[in-house]
C-alpha positions as CSV (number, residue, x, y, z in Angstrom):
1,X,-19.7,-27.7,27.3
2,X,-16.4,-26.7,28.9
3,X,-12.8,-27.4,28.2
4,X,-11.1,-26.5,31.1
5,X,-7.1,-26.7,30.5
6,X,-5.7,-25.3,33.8
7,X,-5.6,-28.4,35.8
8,X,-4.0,-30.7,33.1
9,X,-0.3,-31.7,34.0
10,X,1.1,-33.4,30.8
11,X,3.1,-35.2,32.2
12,X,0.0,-37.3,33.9
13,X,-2.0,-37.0,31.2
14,X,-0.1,-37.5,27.8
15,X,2.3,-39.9,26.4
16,X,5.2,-38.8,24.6
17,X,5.0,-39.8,21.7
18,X,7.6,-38.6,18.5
19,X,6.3,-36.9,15.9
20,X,8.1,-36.0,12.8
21,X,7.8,-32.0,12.9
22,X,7.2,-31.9,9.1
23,X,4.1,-34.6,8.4
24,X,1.1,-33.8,8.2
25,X,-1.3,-32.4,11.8
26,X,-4.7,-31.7,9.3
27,X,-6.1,-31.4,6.0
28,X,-8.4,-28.5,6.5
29,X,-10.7,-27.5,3.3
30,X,-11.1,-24.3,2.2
31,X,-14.5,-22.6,2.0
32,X,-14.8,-21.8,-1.6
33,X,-15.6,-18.3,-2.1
34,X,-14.2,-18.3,-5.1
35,X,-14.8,-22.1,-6.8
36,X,-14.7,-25.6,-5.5
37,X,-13.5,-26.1,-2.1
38,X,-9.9,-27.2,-1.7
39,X,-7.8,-29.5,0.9
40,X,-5.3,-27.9,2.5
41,X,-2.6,-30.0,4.0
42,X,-1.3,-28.2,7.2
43,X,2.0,-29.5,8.9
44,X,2.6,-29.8,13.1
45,X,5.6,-27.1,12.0
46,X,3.2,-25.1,10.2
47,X,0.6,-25.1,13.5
48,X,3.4,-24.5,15.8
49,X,5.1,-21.8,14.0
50,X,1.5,-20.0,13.1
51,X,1.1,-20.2,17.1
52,X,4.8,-18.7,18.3
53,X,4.6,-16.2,15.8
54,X,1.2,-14.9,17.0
55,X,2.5,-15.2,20.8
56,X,5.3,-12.3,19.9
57,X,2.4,-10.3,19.3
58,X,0.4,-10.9,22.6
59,X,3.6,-11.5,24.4
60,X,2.2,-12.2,27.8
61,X,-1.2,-11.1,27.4
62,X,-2.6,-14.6,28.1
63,X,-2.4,-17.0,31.2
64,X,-4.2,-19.8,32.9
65,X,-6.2,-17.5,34.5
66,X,-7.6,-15.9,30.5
67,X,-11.1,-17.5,29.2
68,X,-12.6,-17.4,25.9
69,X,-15.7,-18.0,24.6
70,X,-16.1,-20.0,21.2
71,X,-18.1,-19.9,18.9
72,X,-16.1,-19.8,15.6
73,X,-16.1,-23.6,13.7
74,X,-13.2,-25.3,14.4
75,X,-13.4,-27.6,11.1
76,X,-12.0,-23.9,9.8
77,X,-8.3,-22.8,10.4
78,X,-9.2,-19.5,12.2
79,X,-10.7,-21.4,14.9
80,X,-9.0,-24.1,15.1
81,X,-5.6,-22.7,15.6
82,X,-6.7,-19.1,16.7
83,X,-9.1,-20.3,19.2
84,X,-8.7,-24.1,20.3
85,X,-4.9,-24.4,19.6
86,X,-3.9,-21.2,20.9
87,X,-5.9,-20.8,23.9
88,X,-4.4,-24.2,25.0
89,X,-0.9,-23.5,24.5
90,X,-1.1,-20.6,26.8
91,X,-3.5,-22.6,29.7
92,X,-6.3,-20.5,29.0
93,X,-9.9,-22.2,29.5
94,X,-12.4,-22.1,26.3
95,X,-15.9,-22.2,27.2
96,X,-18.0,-24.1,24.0
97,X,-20.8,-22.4,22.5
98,X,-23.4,-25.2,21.8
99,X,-26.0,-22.3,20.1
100,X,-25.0,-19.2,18.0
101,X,-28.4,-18.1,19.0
102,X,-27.2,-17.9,22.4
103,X,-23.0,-16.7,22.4
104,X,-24.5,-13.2,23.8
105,X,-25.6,-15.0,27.0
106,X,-22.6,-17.3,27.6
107,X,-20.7,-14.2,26.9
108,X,-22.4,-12.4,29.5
109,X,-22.2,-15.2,31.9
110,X,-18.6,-16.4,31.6
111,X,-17.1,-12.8,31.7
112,X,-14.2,-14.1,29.1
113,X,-11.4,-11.7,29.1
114,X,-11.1,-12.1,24.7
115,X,-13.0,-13.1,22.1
116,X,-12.0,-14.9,18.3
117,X,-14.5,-12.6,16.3
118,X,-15.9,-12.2,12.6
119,X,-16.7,-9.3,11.7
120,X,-20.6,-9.7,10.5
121,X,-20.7,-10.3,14.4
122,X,-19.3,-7.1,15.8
123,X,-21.3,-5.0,13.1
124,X,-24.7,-7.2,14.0
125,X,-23.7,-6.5,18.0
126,X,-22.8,-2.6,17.2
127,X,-26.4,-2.7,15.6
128,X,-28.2,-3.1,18.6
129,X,-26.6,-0.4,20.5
130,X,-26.1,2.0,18.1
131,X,-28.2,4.3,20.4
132,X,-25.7,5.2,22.1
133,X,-24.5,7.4,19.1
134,X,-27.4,9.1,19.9
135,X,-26.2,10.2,23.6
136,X,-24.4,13.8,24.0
137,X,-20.8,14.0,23.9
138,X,-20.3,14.2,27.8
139,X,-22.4,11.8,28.8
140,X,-20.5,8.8,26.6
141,X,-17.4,8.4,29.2
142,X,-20.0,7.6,31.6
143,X,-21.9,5.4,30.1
144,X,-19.6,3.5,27.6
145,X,-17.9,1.5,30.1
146,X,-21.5,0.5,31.1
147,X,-22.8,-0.8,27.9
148,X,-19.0,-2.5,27.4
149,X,-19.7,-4.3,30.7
150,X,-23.5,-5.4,29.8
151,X,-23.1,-6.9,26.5
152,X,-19.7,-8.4,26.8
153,X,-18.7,-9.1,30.3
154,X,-16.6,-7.8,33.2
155,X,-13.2,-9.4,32.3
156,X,-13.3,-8.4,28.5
157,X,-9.7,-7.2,27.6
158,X,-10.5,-7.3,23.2
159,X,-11.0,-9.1,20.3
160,X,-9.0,-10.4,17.5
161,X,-11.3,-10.5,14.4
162,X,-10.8,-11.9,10.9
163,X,-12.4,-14.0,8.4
164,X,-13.4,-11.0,6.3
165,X,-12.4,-7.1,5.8
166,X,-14.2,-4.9,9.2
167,X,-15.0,-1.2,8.3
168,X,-13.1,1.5,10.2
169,X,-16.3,2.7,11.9
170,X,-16.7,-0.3,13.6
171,X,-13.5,-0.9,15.4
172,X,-13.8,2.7,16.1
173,X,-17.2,2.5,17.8
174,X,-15.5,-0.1,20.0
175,X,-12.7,1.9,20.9
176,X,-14.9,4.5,22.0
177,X,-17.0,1.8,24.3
178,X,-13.3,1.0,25.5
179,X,-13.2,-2.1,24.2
180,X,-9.6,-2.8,21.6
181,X,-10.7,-4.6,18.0
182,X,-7.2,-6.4,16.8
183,X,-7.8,-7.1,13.5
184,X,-6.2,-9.9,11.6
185,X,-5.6,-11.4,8.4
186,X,-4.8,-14.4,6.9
187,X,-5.4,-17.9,5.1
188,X,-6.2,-21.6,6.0
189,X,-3.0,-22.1,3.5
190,X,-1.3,-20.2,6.0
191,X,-2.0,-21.6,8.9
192,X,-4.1,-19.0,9.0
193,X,-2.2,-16.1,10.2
194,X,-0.6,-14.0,8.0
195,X,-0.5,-10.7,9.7
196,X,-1.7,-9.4,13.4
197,X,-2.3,-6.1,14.9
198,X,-2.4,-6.2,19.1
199,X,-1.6,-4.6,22.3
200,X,1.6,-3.6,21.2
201,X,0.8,-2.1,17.6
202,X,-2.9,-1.3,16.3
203,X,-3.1,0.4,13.5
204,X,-6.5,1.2,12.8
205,X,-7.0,0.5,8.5
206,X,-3.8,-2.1,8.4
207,X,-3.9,-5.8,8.9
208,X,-1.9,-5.2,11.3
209,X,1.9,-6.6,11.2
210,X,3.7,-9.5,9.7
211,X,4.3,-12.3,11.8
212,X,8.0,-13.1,11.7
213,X,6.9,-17.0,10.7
214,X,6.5,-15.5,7.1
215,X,7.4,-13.2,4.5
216,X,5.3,-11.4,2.1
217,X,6.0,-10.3,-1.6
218,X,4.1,-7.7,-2.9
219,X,3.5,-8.6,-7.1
220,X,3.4,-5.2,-8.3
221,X,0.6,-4.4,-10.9
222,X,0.4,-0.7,-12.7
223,X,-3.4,-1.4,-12.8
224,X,-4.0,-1.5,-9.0
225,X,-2.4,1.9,-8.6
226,X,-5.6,3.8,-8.9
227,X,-7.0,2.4,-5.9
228,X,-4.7,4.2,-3.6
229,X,-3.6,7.5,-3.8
230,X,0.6,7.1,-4.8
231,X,1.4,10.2,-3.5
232,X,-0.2,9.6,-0.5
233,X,0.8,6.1,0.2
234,X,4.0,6.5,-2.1
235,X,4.4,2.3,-2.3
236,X,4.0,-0.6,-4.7
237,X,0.4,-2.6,-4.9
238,X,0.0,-5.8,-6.0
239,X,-0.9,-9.4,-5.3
240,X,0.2,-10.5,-1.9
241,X,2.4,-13.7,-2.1
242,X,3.5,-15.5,0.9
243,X,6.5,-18.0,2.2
244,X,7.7,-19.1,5.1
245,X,6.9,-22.1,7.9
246,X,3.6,-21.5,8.3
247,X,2.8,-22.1,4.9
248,X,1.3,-25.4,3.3
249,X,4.5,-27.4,2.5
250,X,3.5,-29.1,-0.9
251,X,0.3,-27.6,-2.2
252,X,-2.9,-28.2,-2.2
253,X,-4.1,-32.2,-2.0
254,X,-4.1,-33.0,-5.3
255,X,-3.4,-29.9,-7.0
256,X,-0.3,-29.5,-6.0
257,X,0.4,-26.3,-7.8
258,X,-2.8,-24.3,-8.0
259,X,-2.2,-20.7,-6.3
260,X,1.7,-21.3,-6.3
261,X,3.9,-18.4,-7.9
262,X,7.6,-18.8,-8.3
263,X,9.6,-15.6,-8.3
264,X,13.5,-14.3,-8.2
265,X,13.0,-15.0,-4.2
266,X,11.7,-18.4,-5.3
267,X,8.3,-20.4,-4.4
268,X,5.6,-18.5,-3.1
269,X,1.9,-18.7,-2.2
270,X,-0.5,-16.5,-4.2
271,X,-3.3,-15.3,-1.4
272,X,-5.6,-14.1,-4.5
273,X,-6.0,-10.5,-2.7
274,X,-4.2,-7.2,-3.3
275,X,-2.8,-5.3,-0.6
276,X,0.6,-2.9,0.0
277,X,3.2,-2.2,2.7
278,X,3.5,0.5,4.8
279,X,5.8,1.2,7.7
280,X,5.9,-2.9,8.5
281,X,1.8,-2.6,8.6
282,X,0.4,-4.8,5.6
283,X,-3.1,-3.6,3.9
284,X,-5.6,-5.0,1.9
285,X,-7.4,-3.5,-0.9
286,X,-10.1,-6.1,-1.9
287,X,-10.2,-9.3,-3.5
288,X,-8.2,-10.0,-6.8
289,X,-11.3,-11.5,-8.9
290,X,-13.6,-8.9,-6.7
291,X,-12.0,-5.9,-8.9
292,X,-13.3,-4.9,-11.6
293,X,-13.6,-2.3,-14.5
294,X,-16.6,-0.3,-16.0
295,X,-16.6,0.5,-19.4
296,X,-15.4,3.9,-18.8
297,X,-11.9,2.6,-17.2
298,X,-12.3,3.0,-14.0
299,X,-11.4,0.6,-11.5
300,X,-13.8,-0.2,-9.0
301,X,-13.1,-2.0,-5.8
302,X,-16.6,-3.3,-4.6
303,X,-15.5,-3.8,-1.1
304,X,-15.1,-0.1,-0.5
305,X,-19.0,0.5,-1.8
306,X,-20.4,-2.1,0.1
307,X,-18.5,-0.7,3.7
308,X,-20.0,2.7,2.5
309,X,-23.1,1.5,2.0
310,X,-23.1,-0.1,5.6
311,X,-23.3,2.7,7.0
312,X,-26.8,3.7,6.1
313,X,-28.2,1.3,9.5
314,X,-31.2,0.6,7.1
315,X,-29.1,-1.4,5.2
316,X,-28.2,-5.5,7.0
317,X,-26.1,-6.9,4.2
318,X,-25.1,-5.8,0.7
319,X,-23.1,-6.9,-2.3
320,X,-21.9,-5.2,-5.0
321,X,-21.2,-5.8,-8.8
322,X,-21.2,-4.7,-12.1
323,X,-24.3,-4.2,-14.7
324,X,-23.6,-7.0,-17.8
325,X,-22.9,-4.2,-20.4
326,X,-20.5,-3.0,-17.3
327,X,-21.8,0.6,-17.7
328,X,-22.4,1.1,-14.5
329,X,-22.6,-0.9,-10.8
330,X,-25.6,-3.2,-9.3
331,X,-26.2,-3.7,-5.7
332,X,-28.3,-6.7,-4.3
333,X,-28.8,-5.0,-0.7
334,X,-31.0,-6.9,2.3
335,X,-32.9,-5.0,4.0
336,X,-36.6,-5.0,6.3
337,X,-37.1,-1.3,4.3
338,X,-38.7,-0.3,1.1
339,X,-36.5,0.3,-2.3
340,X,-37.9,3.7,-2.4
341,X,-36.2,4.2,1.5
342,X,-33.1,2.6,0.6
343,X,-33.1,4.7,-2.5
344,X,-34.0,8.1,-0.8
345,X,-31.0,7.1,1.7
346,X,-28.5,6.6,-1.1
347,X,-29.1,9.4,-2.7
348,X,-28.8,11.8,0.3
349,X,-25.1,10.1,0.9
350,X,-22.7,13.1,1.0
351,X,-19.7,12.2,-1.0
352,X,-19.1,9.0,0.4
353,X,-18.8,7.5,-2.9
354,X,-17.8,8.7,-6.5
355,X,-21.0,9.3,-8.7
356,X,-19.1,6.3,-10.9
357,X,-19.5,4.0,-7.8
358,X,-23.0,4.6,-6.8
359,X,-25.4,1.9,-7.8
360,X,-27.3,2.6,-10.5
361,X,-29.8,-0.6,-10.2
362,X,-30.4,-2.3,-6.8
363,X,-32.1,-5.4,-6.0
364,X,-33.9,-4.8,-2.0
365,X,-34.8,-8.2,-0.3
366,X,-35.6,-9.1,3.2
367,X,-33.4,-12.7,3.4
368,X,-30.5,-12.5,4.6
369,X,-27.7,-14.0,3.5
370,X,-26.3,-16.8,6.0
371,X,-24.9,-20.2,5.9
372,X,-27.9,-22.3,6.0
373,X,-28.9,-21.0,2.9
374,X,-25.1,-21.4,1.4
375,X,-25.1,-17.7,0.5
376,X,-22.1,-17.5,3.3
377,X,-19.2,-19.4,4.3
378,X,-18.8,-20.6,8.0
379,X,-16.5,-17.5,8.0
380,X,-19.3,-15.1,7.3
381,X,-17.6,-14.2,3.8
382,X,-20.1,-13.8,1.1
383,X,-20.2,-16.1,-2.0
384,X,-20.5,-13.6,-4.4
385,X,-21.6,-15.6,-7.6
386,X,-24.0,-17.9,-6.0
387,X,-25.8,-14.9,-4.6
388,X,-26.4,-12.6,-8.2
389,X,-27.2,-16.1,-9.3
390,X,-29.8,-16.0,-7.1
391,X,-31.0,-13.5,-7.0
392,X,-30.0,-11.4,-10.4
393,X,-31.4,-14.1,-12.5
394,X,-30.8,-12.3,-15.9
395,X,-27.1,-11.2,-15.1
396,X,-26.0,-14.9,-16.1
397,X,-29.9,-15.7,-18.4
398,X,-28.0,-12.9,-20.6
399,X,-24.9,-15.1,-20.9
């Protein structure tokens, strides 16, 4: 179960052979959040630049003598390159994970000095030592670096995490153990990195910077403004479309020109979310078919309720979307409590949300949403519309 990489010598072990730079390394698949899965043909120049690009932000942060555990799939771009590819290109060793059930003990026993994350994981790990929130203010610099140590090792330096959107709180909570949360974003069109906060730039809330392998467009669109405050961000909001070598080269396999944009600066990739700029830092709001309206105009960004809602630690997992007359939102929320709990809980939040954005129906289960049930991809996102399918029946009966 280990790939050790710091005793290979290329030349004894590989043959040179020529490759031309621009054909095709992989055809990766997307994981269909939002319809049928797609091929995604990646070149060796869109690897290699993804991998350069992200060393400028680590700079020399990584050696032979780093170690990683994995457990992220590799038959998905995040791992693949994030992990496997870019672990060997610096001579770190990657100890494989055969067991999700049991990546908190290799952790513990390798000691690796970073970690490819998702996010469900660090809020599922946060979970079960959330009692340290409990503790007194002076007694957390004692016994933070403690509970750093026990769950993830002596070596542990951070983590880079992406896949899906991480609240605030919880790269906070890690901060406070001493323990830095670099969060990422990016797309298996992309190679997958798009943007990158680390050692030299974290700014908590941003995506972090934009690798110099691409550029980014920001579509402007009057009806995203209200989900920012203008004044306060003072900057356009739009669709984020990408170019630049890390991106596929000619489309999807097949459908060559599904998600492609051409604009004055000429032929872009259309990522699907919305984000904005600021100060080099690039930002996501949510999901372009996530957002949607009620019937009394206002724009709701579901992504923002269901971080809110995370925060009541009665609540696992929760997703949310609008009623079918679109009064008014709907929340399908997993959870080992009663409704009447959850409900109680809700209503006690204190202005957390708008009174427009608090559920007004809610669906309490006790499944939770993973992969073997294909209610989550192998990044941990959610599929929305297979989930109210299951389990709001009469949202699409009604149709």
């Amino acid at each position: 179960n280990i790939l050790d990489t710091t005793n290979i010598t290329p030349s004894e072990n590989f043959k040179h052979v020529n490759i031309d730079p621009s054909s095709t390394a992989y055809i990766l698949f997307t994981s269909g959040t939002s319809g049928l899965p797609k091929g995604v043909p990646l070149t060796h120049t869109n690897i290699l630049s993804n991998i350069e690009a992200t060393k400028t932000v680590f700079k020399n942060n990584f050696s032979e003598h780093d170690k990683y555990v994995s457990f992220l799939p590799w038959n998905h771009c995040y791992g693949l390159n994030c992990e496997l590819n870019y672990m060997m290109s610096t001579g770190a060793s990657t100890y494989i994970n055969t067991n999700i059930k049991n990546v908190m003990s290799d952790i513990q026993q390798h000691n690796p000095t970073g970690l490819c994350t998702v996010p469900k994981f660090l809020h599922q790990v946060r979970n079960k030592i959330n009692k340290i929130e409990q503790l007194p203010t002076f007694m957390k610099p004692y016994v933070n670096p403690y509970i750093k140590r026990r769950v993830f090792g002596k070596n542990i330096k951070f983590c880079t995490v992406g896949g899906s959107h991480i609240s605030k709180d919880d790269i906070l909570f890690y901060k406070n153990l001493g323990l830095d949360i670099y969060q990422g974003y990016g797309t298996t069109e992309c190679s997958p990195m798009i943007s990158l906060n680390g050692p030299n730039g974290n700014k908590i809330g941003s995506v972090g910077k934009i690798l110099h392998c691409n550029n980014i467009q920001i579509q402007h669109n009057d009806e995203y403004n209200e989900l920012i405050d203008e004044n306060m961000y003072n900057t356009h909001i739009g669709n984020i479309l990408v170019s630049g070598s890390n991106v596929m080269k000619d489309g999807y396999l097949h459908n060559a020109k599904e998600s492609i944009v051409y604009t004055g600066l000429g032929m872009r990739y259309n990522t699907g979310d919305i984000g904005y700029i600021k100060d080099d830092y690039l930002y996501i709001v949510g999901r372009n078919k996530d957002q949607y309206k009620l019937s009394n105009g206002k724009f709701i960004n579901p992504t923002d309720i269901e971080n809110e809602l995370l925060k009541i630690s009665e609540i696992d997992q929760v997703l949310v979307y609008p009623s079918k007359n679109g009064k008014y939102n709907k929340a399908i929320i997993v959870s080992s409590h009663s409704y009447e709990t959850i409900q109680h809980k809700i209503n006690n939040m204190n202005n957390e949300l708008k009174k427009y954005e608090i559920p007004q129906e809610m669906i309490v289960t006790d499944e939770q949403f993973t992969t073997d049930n294909n209610m989550l991809t192998q990044k941990q996102s959610m599929i929305r519309s297979r989930i109210i399918k299951k389990y709001d029946k009469c949202y699409y009966d009604m149709e």
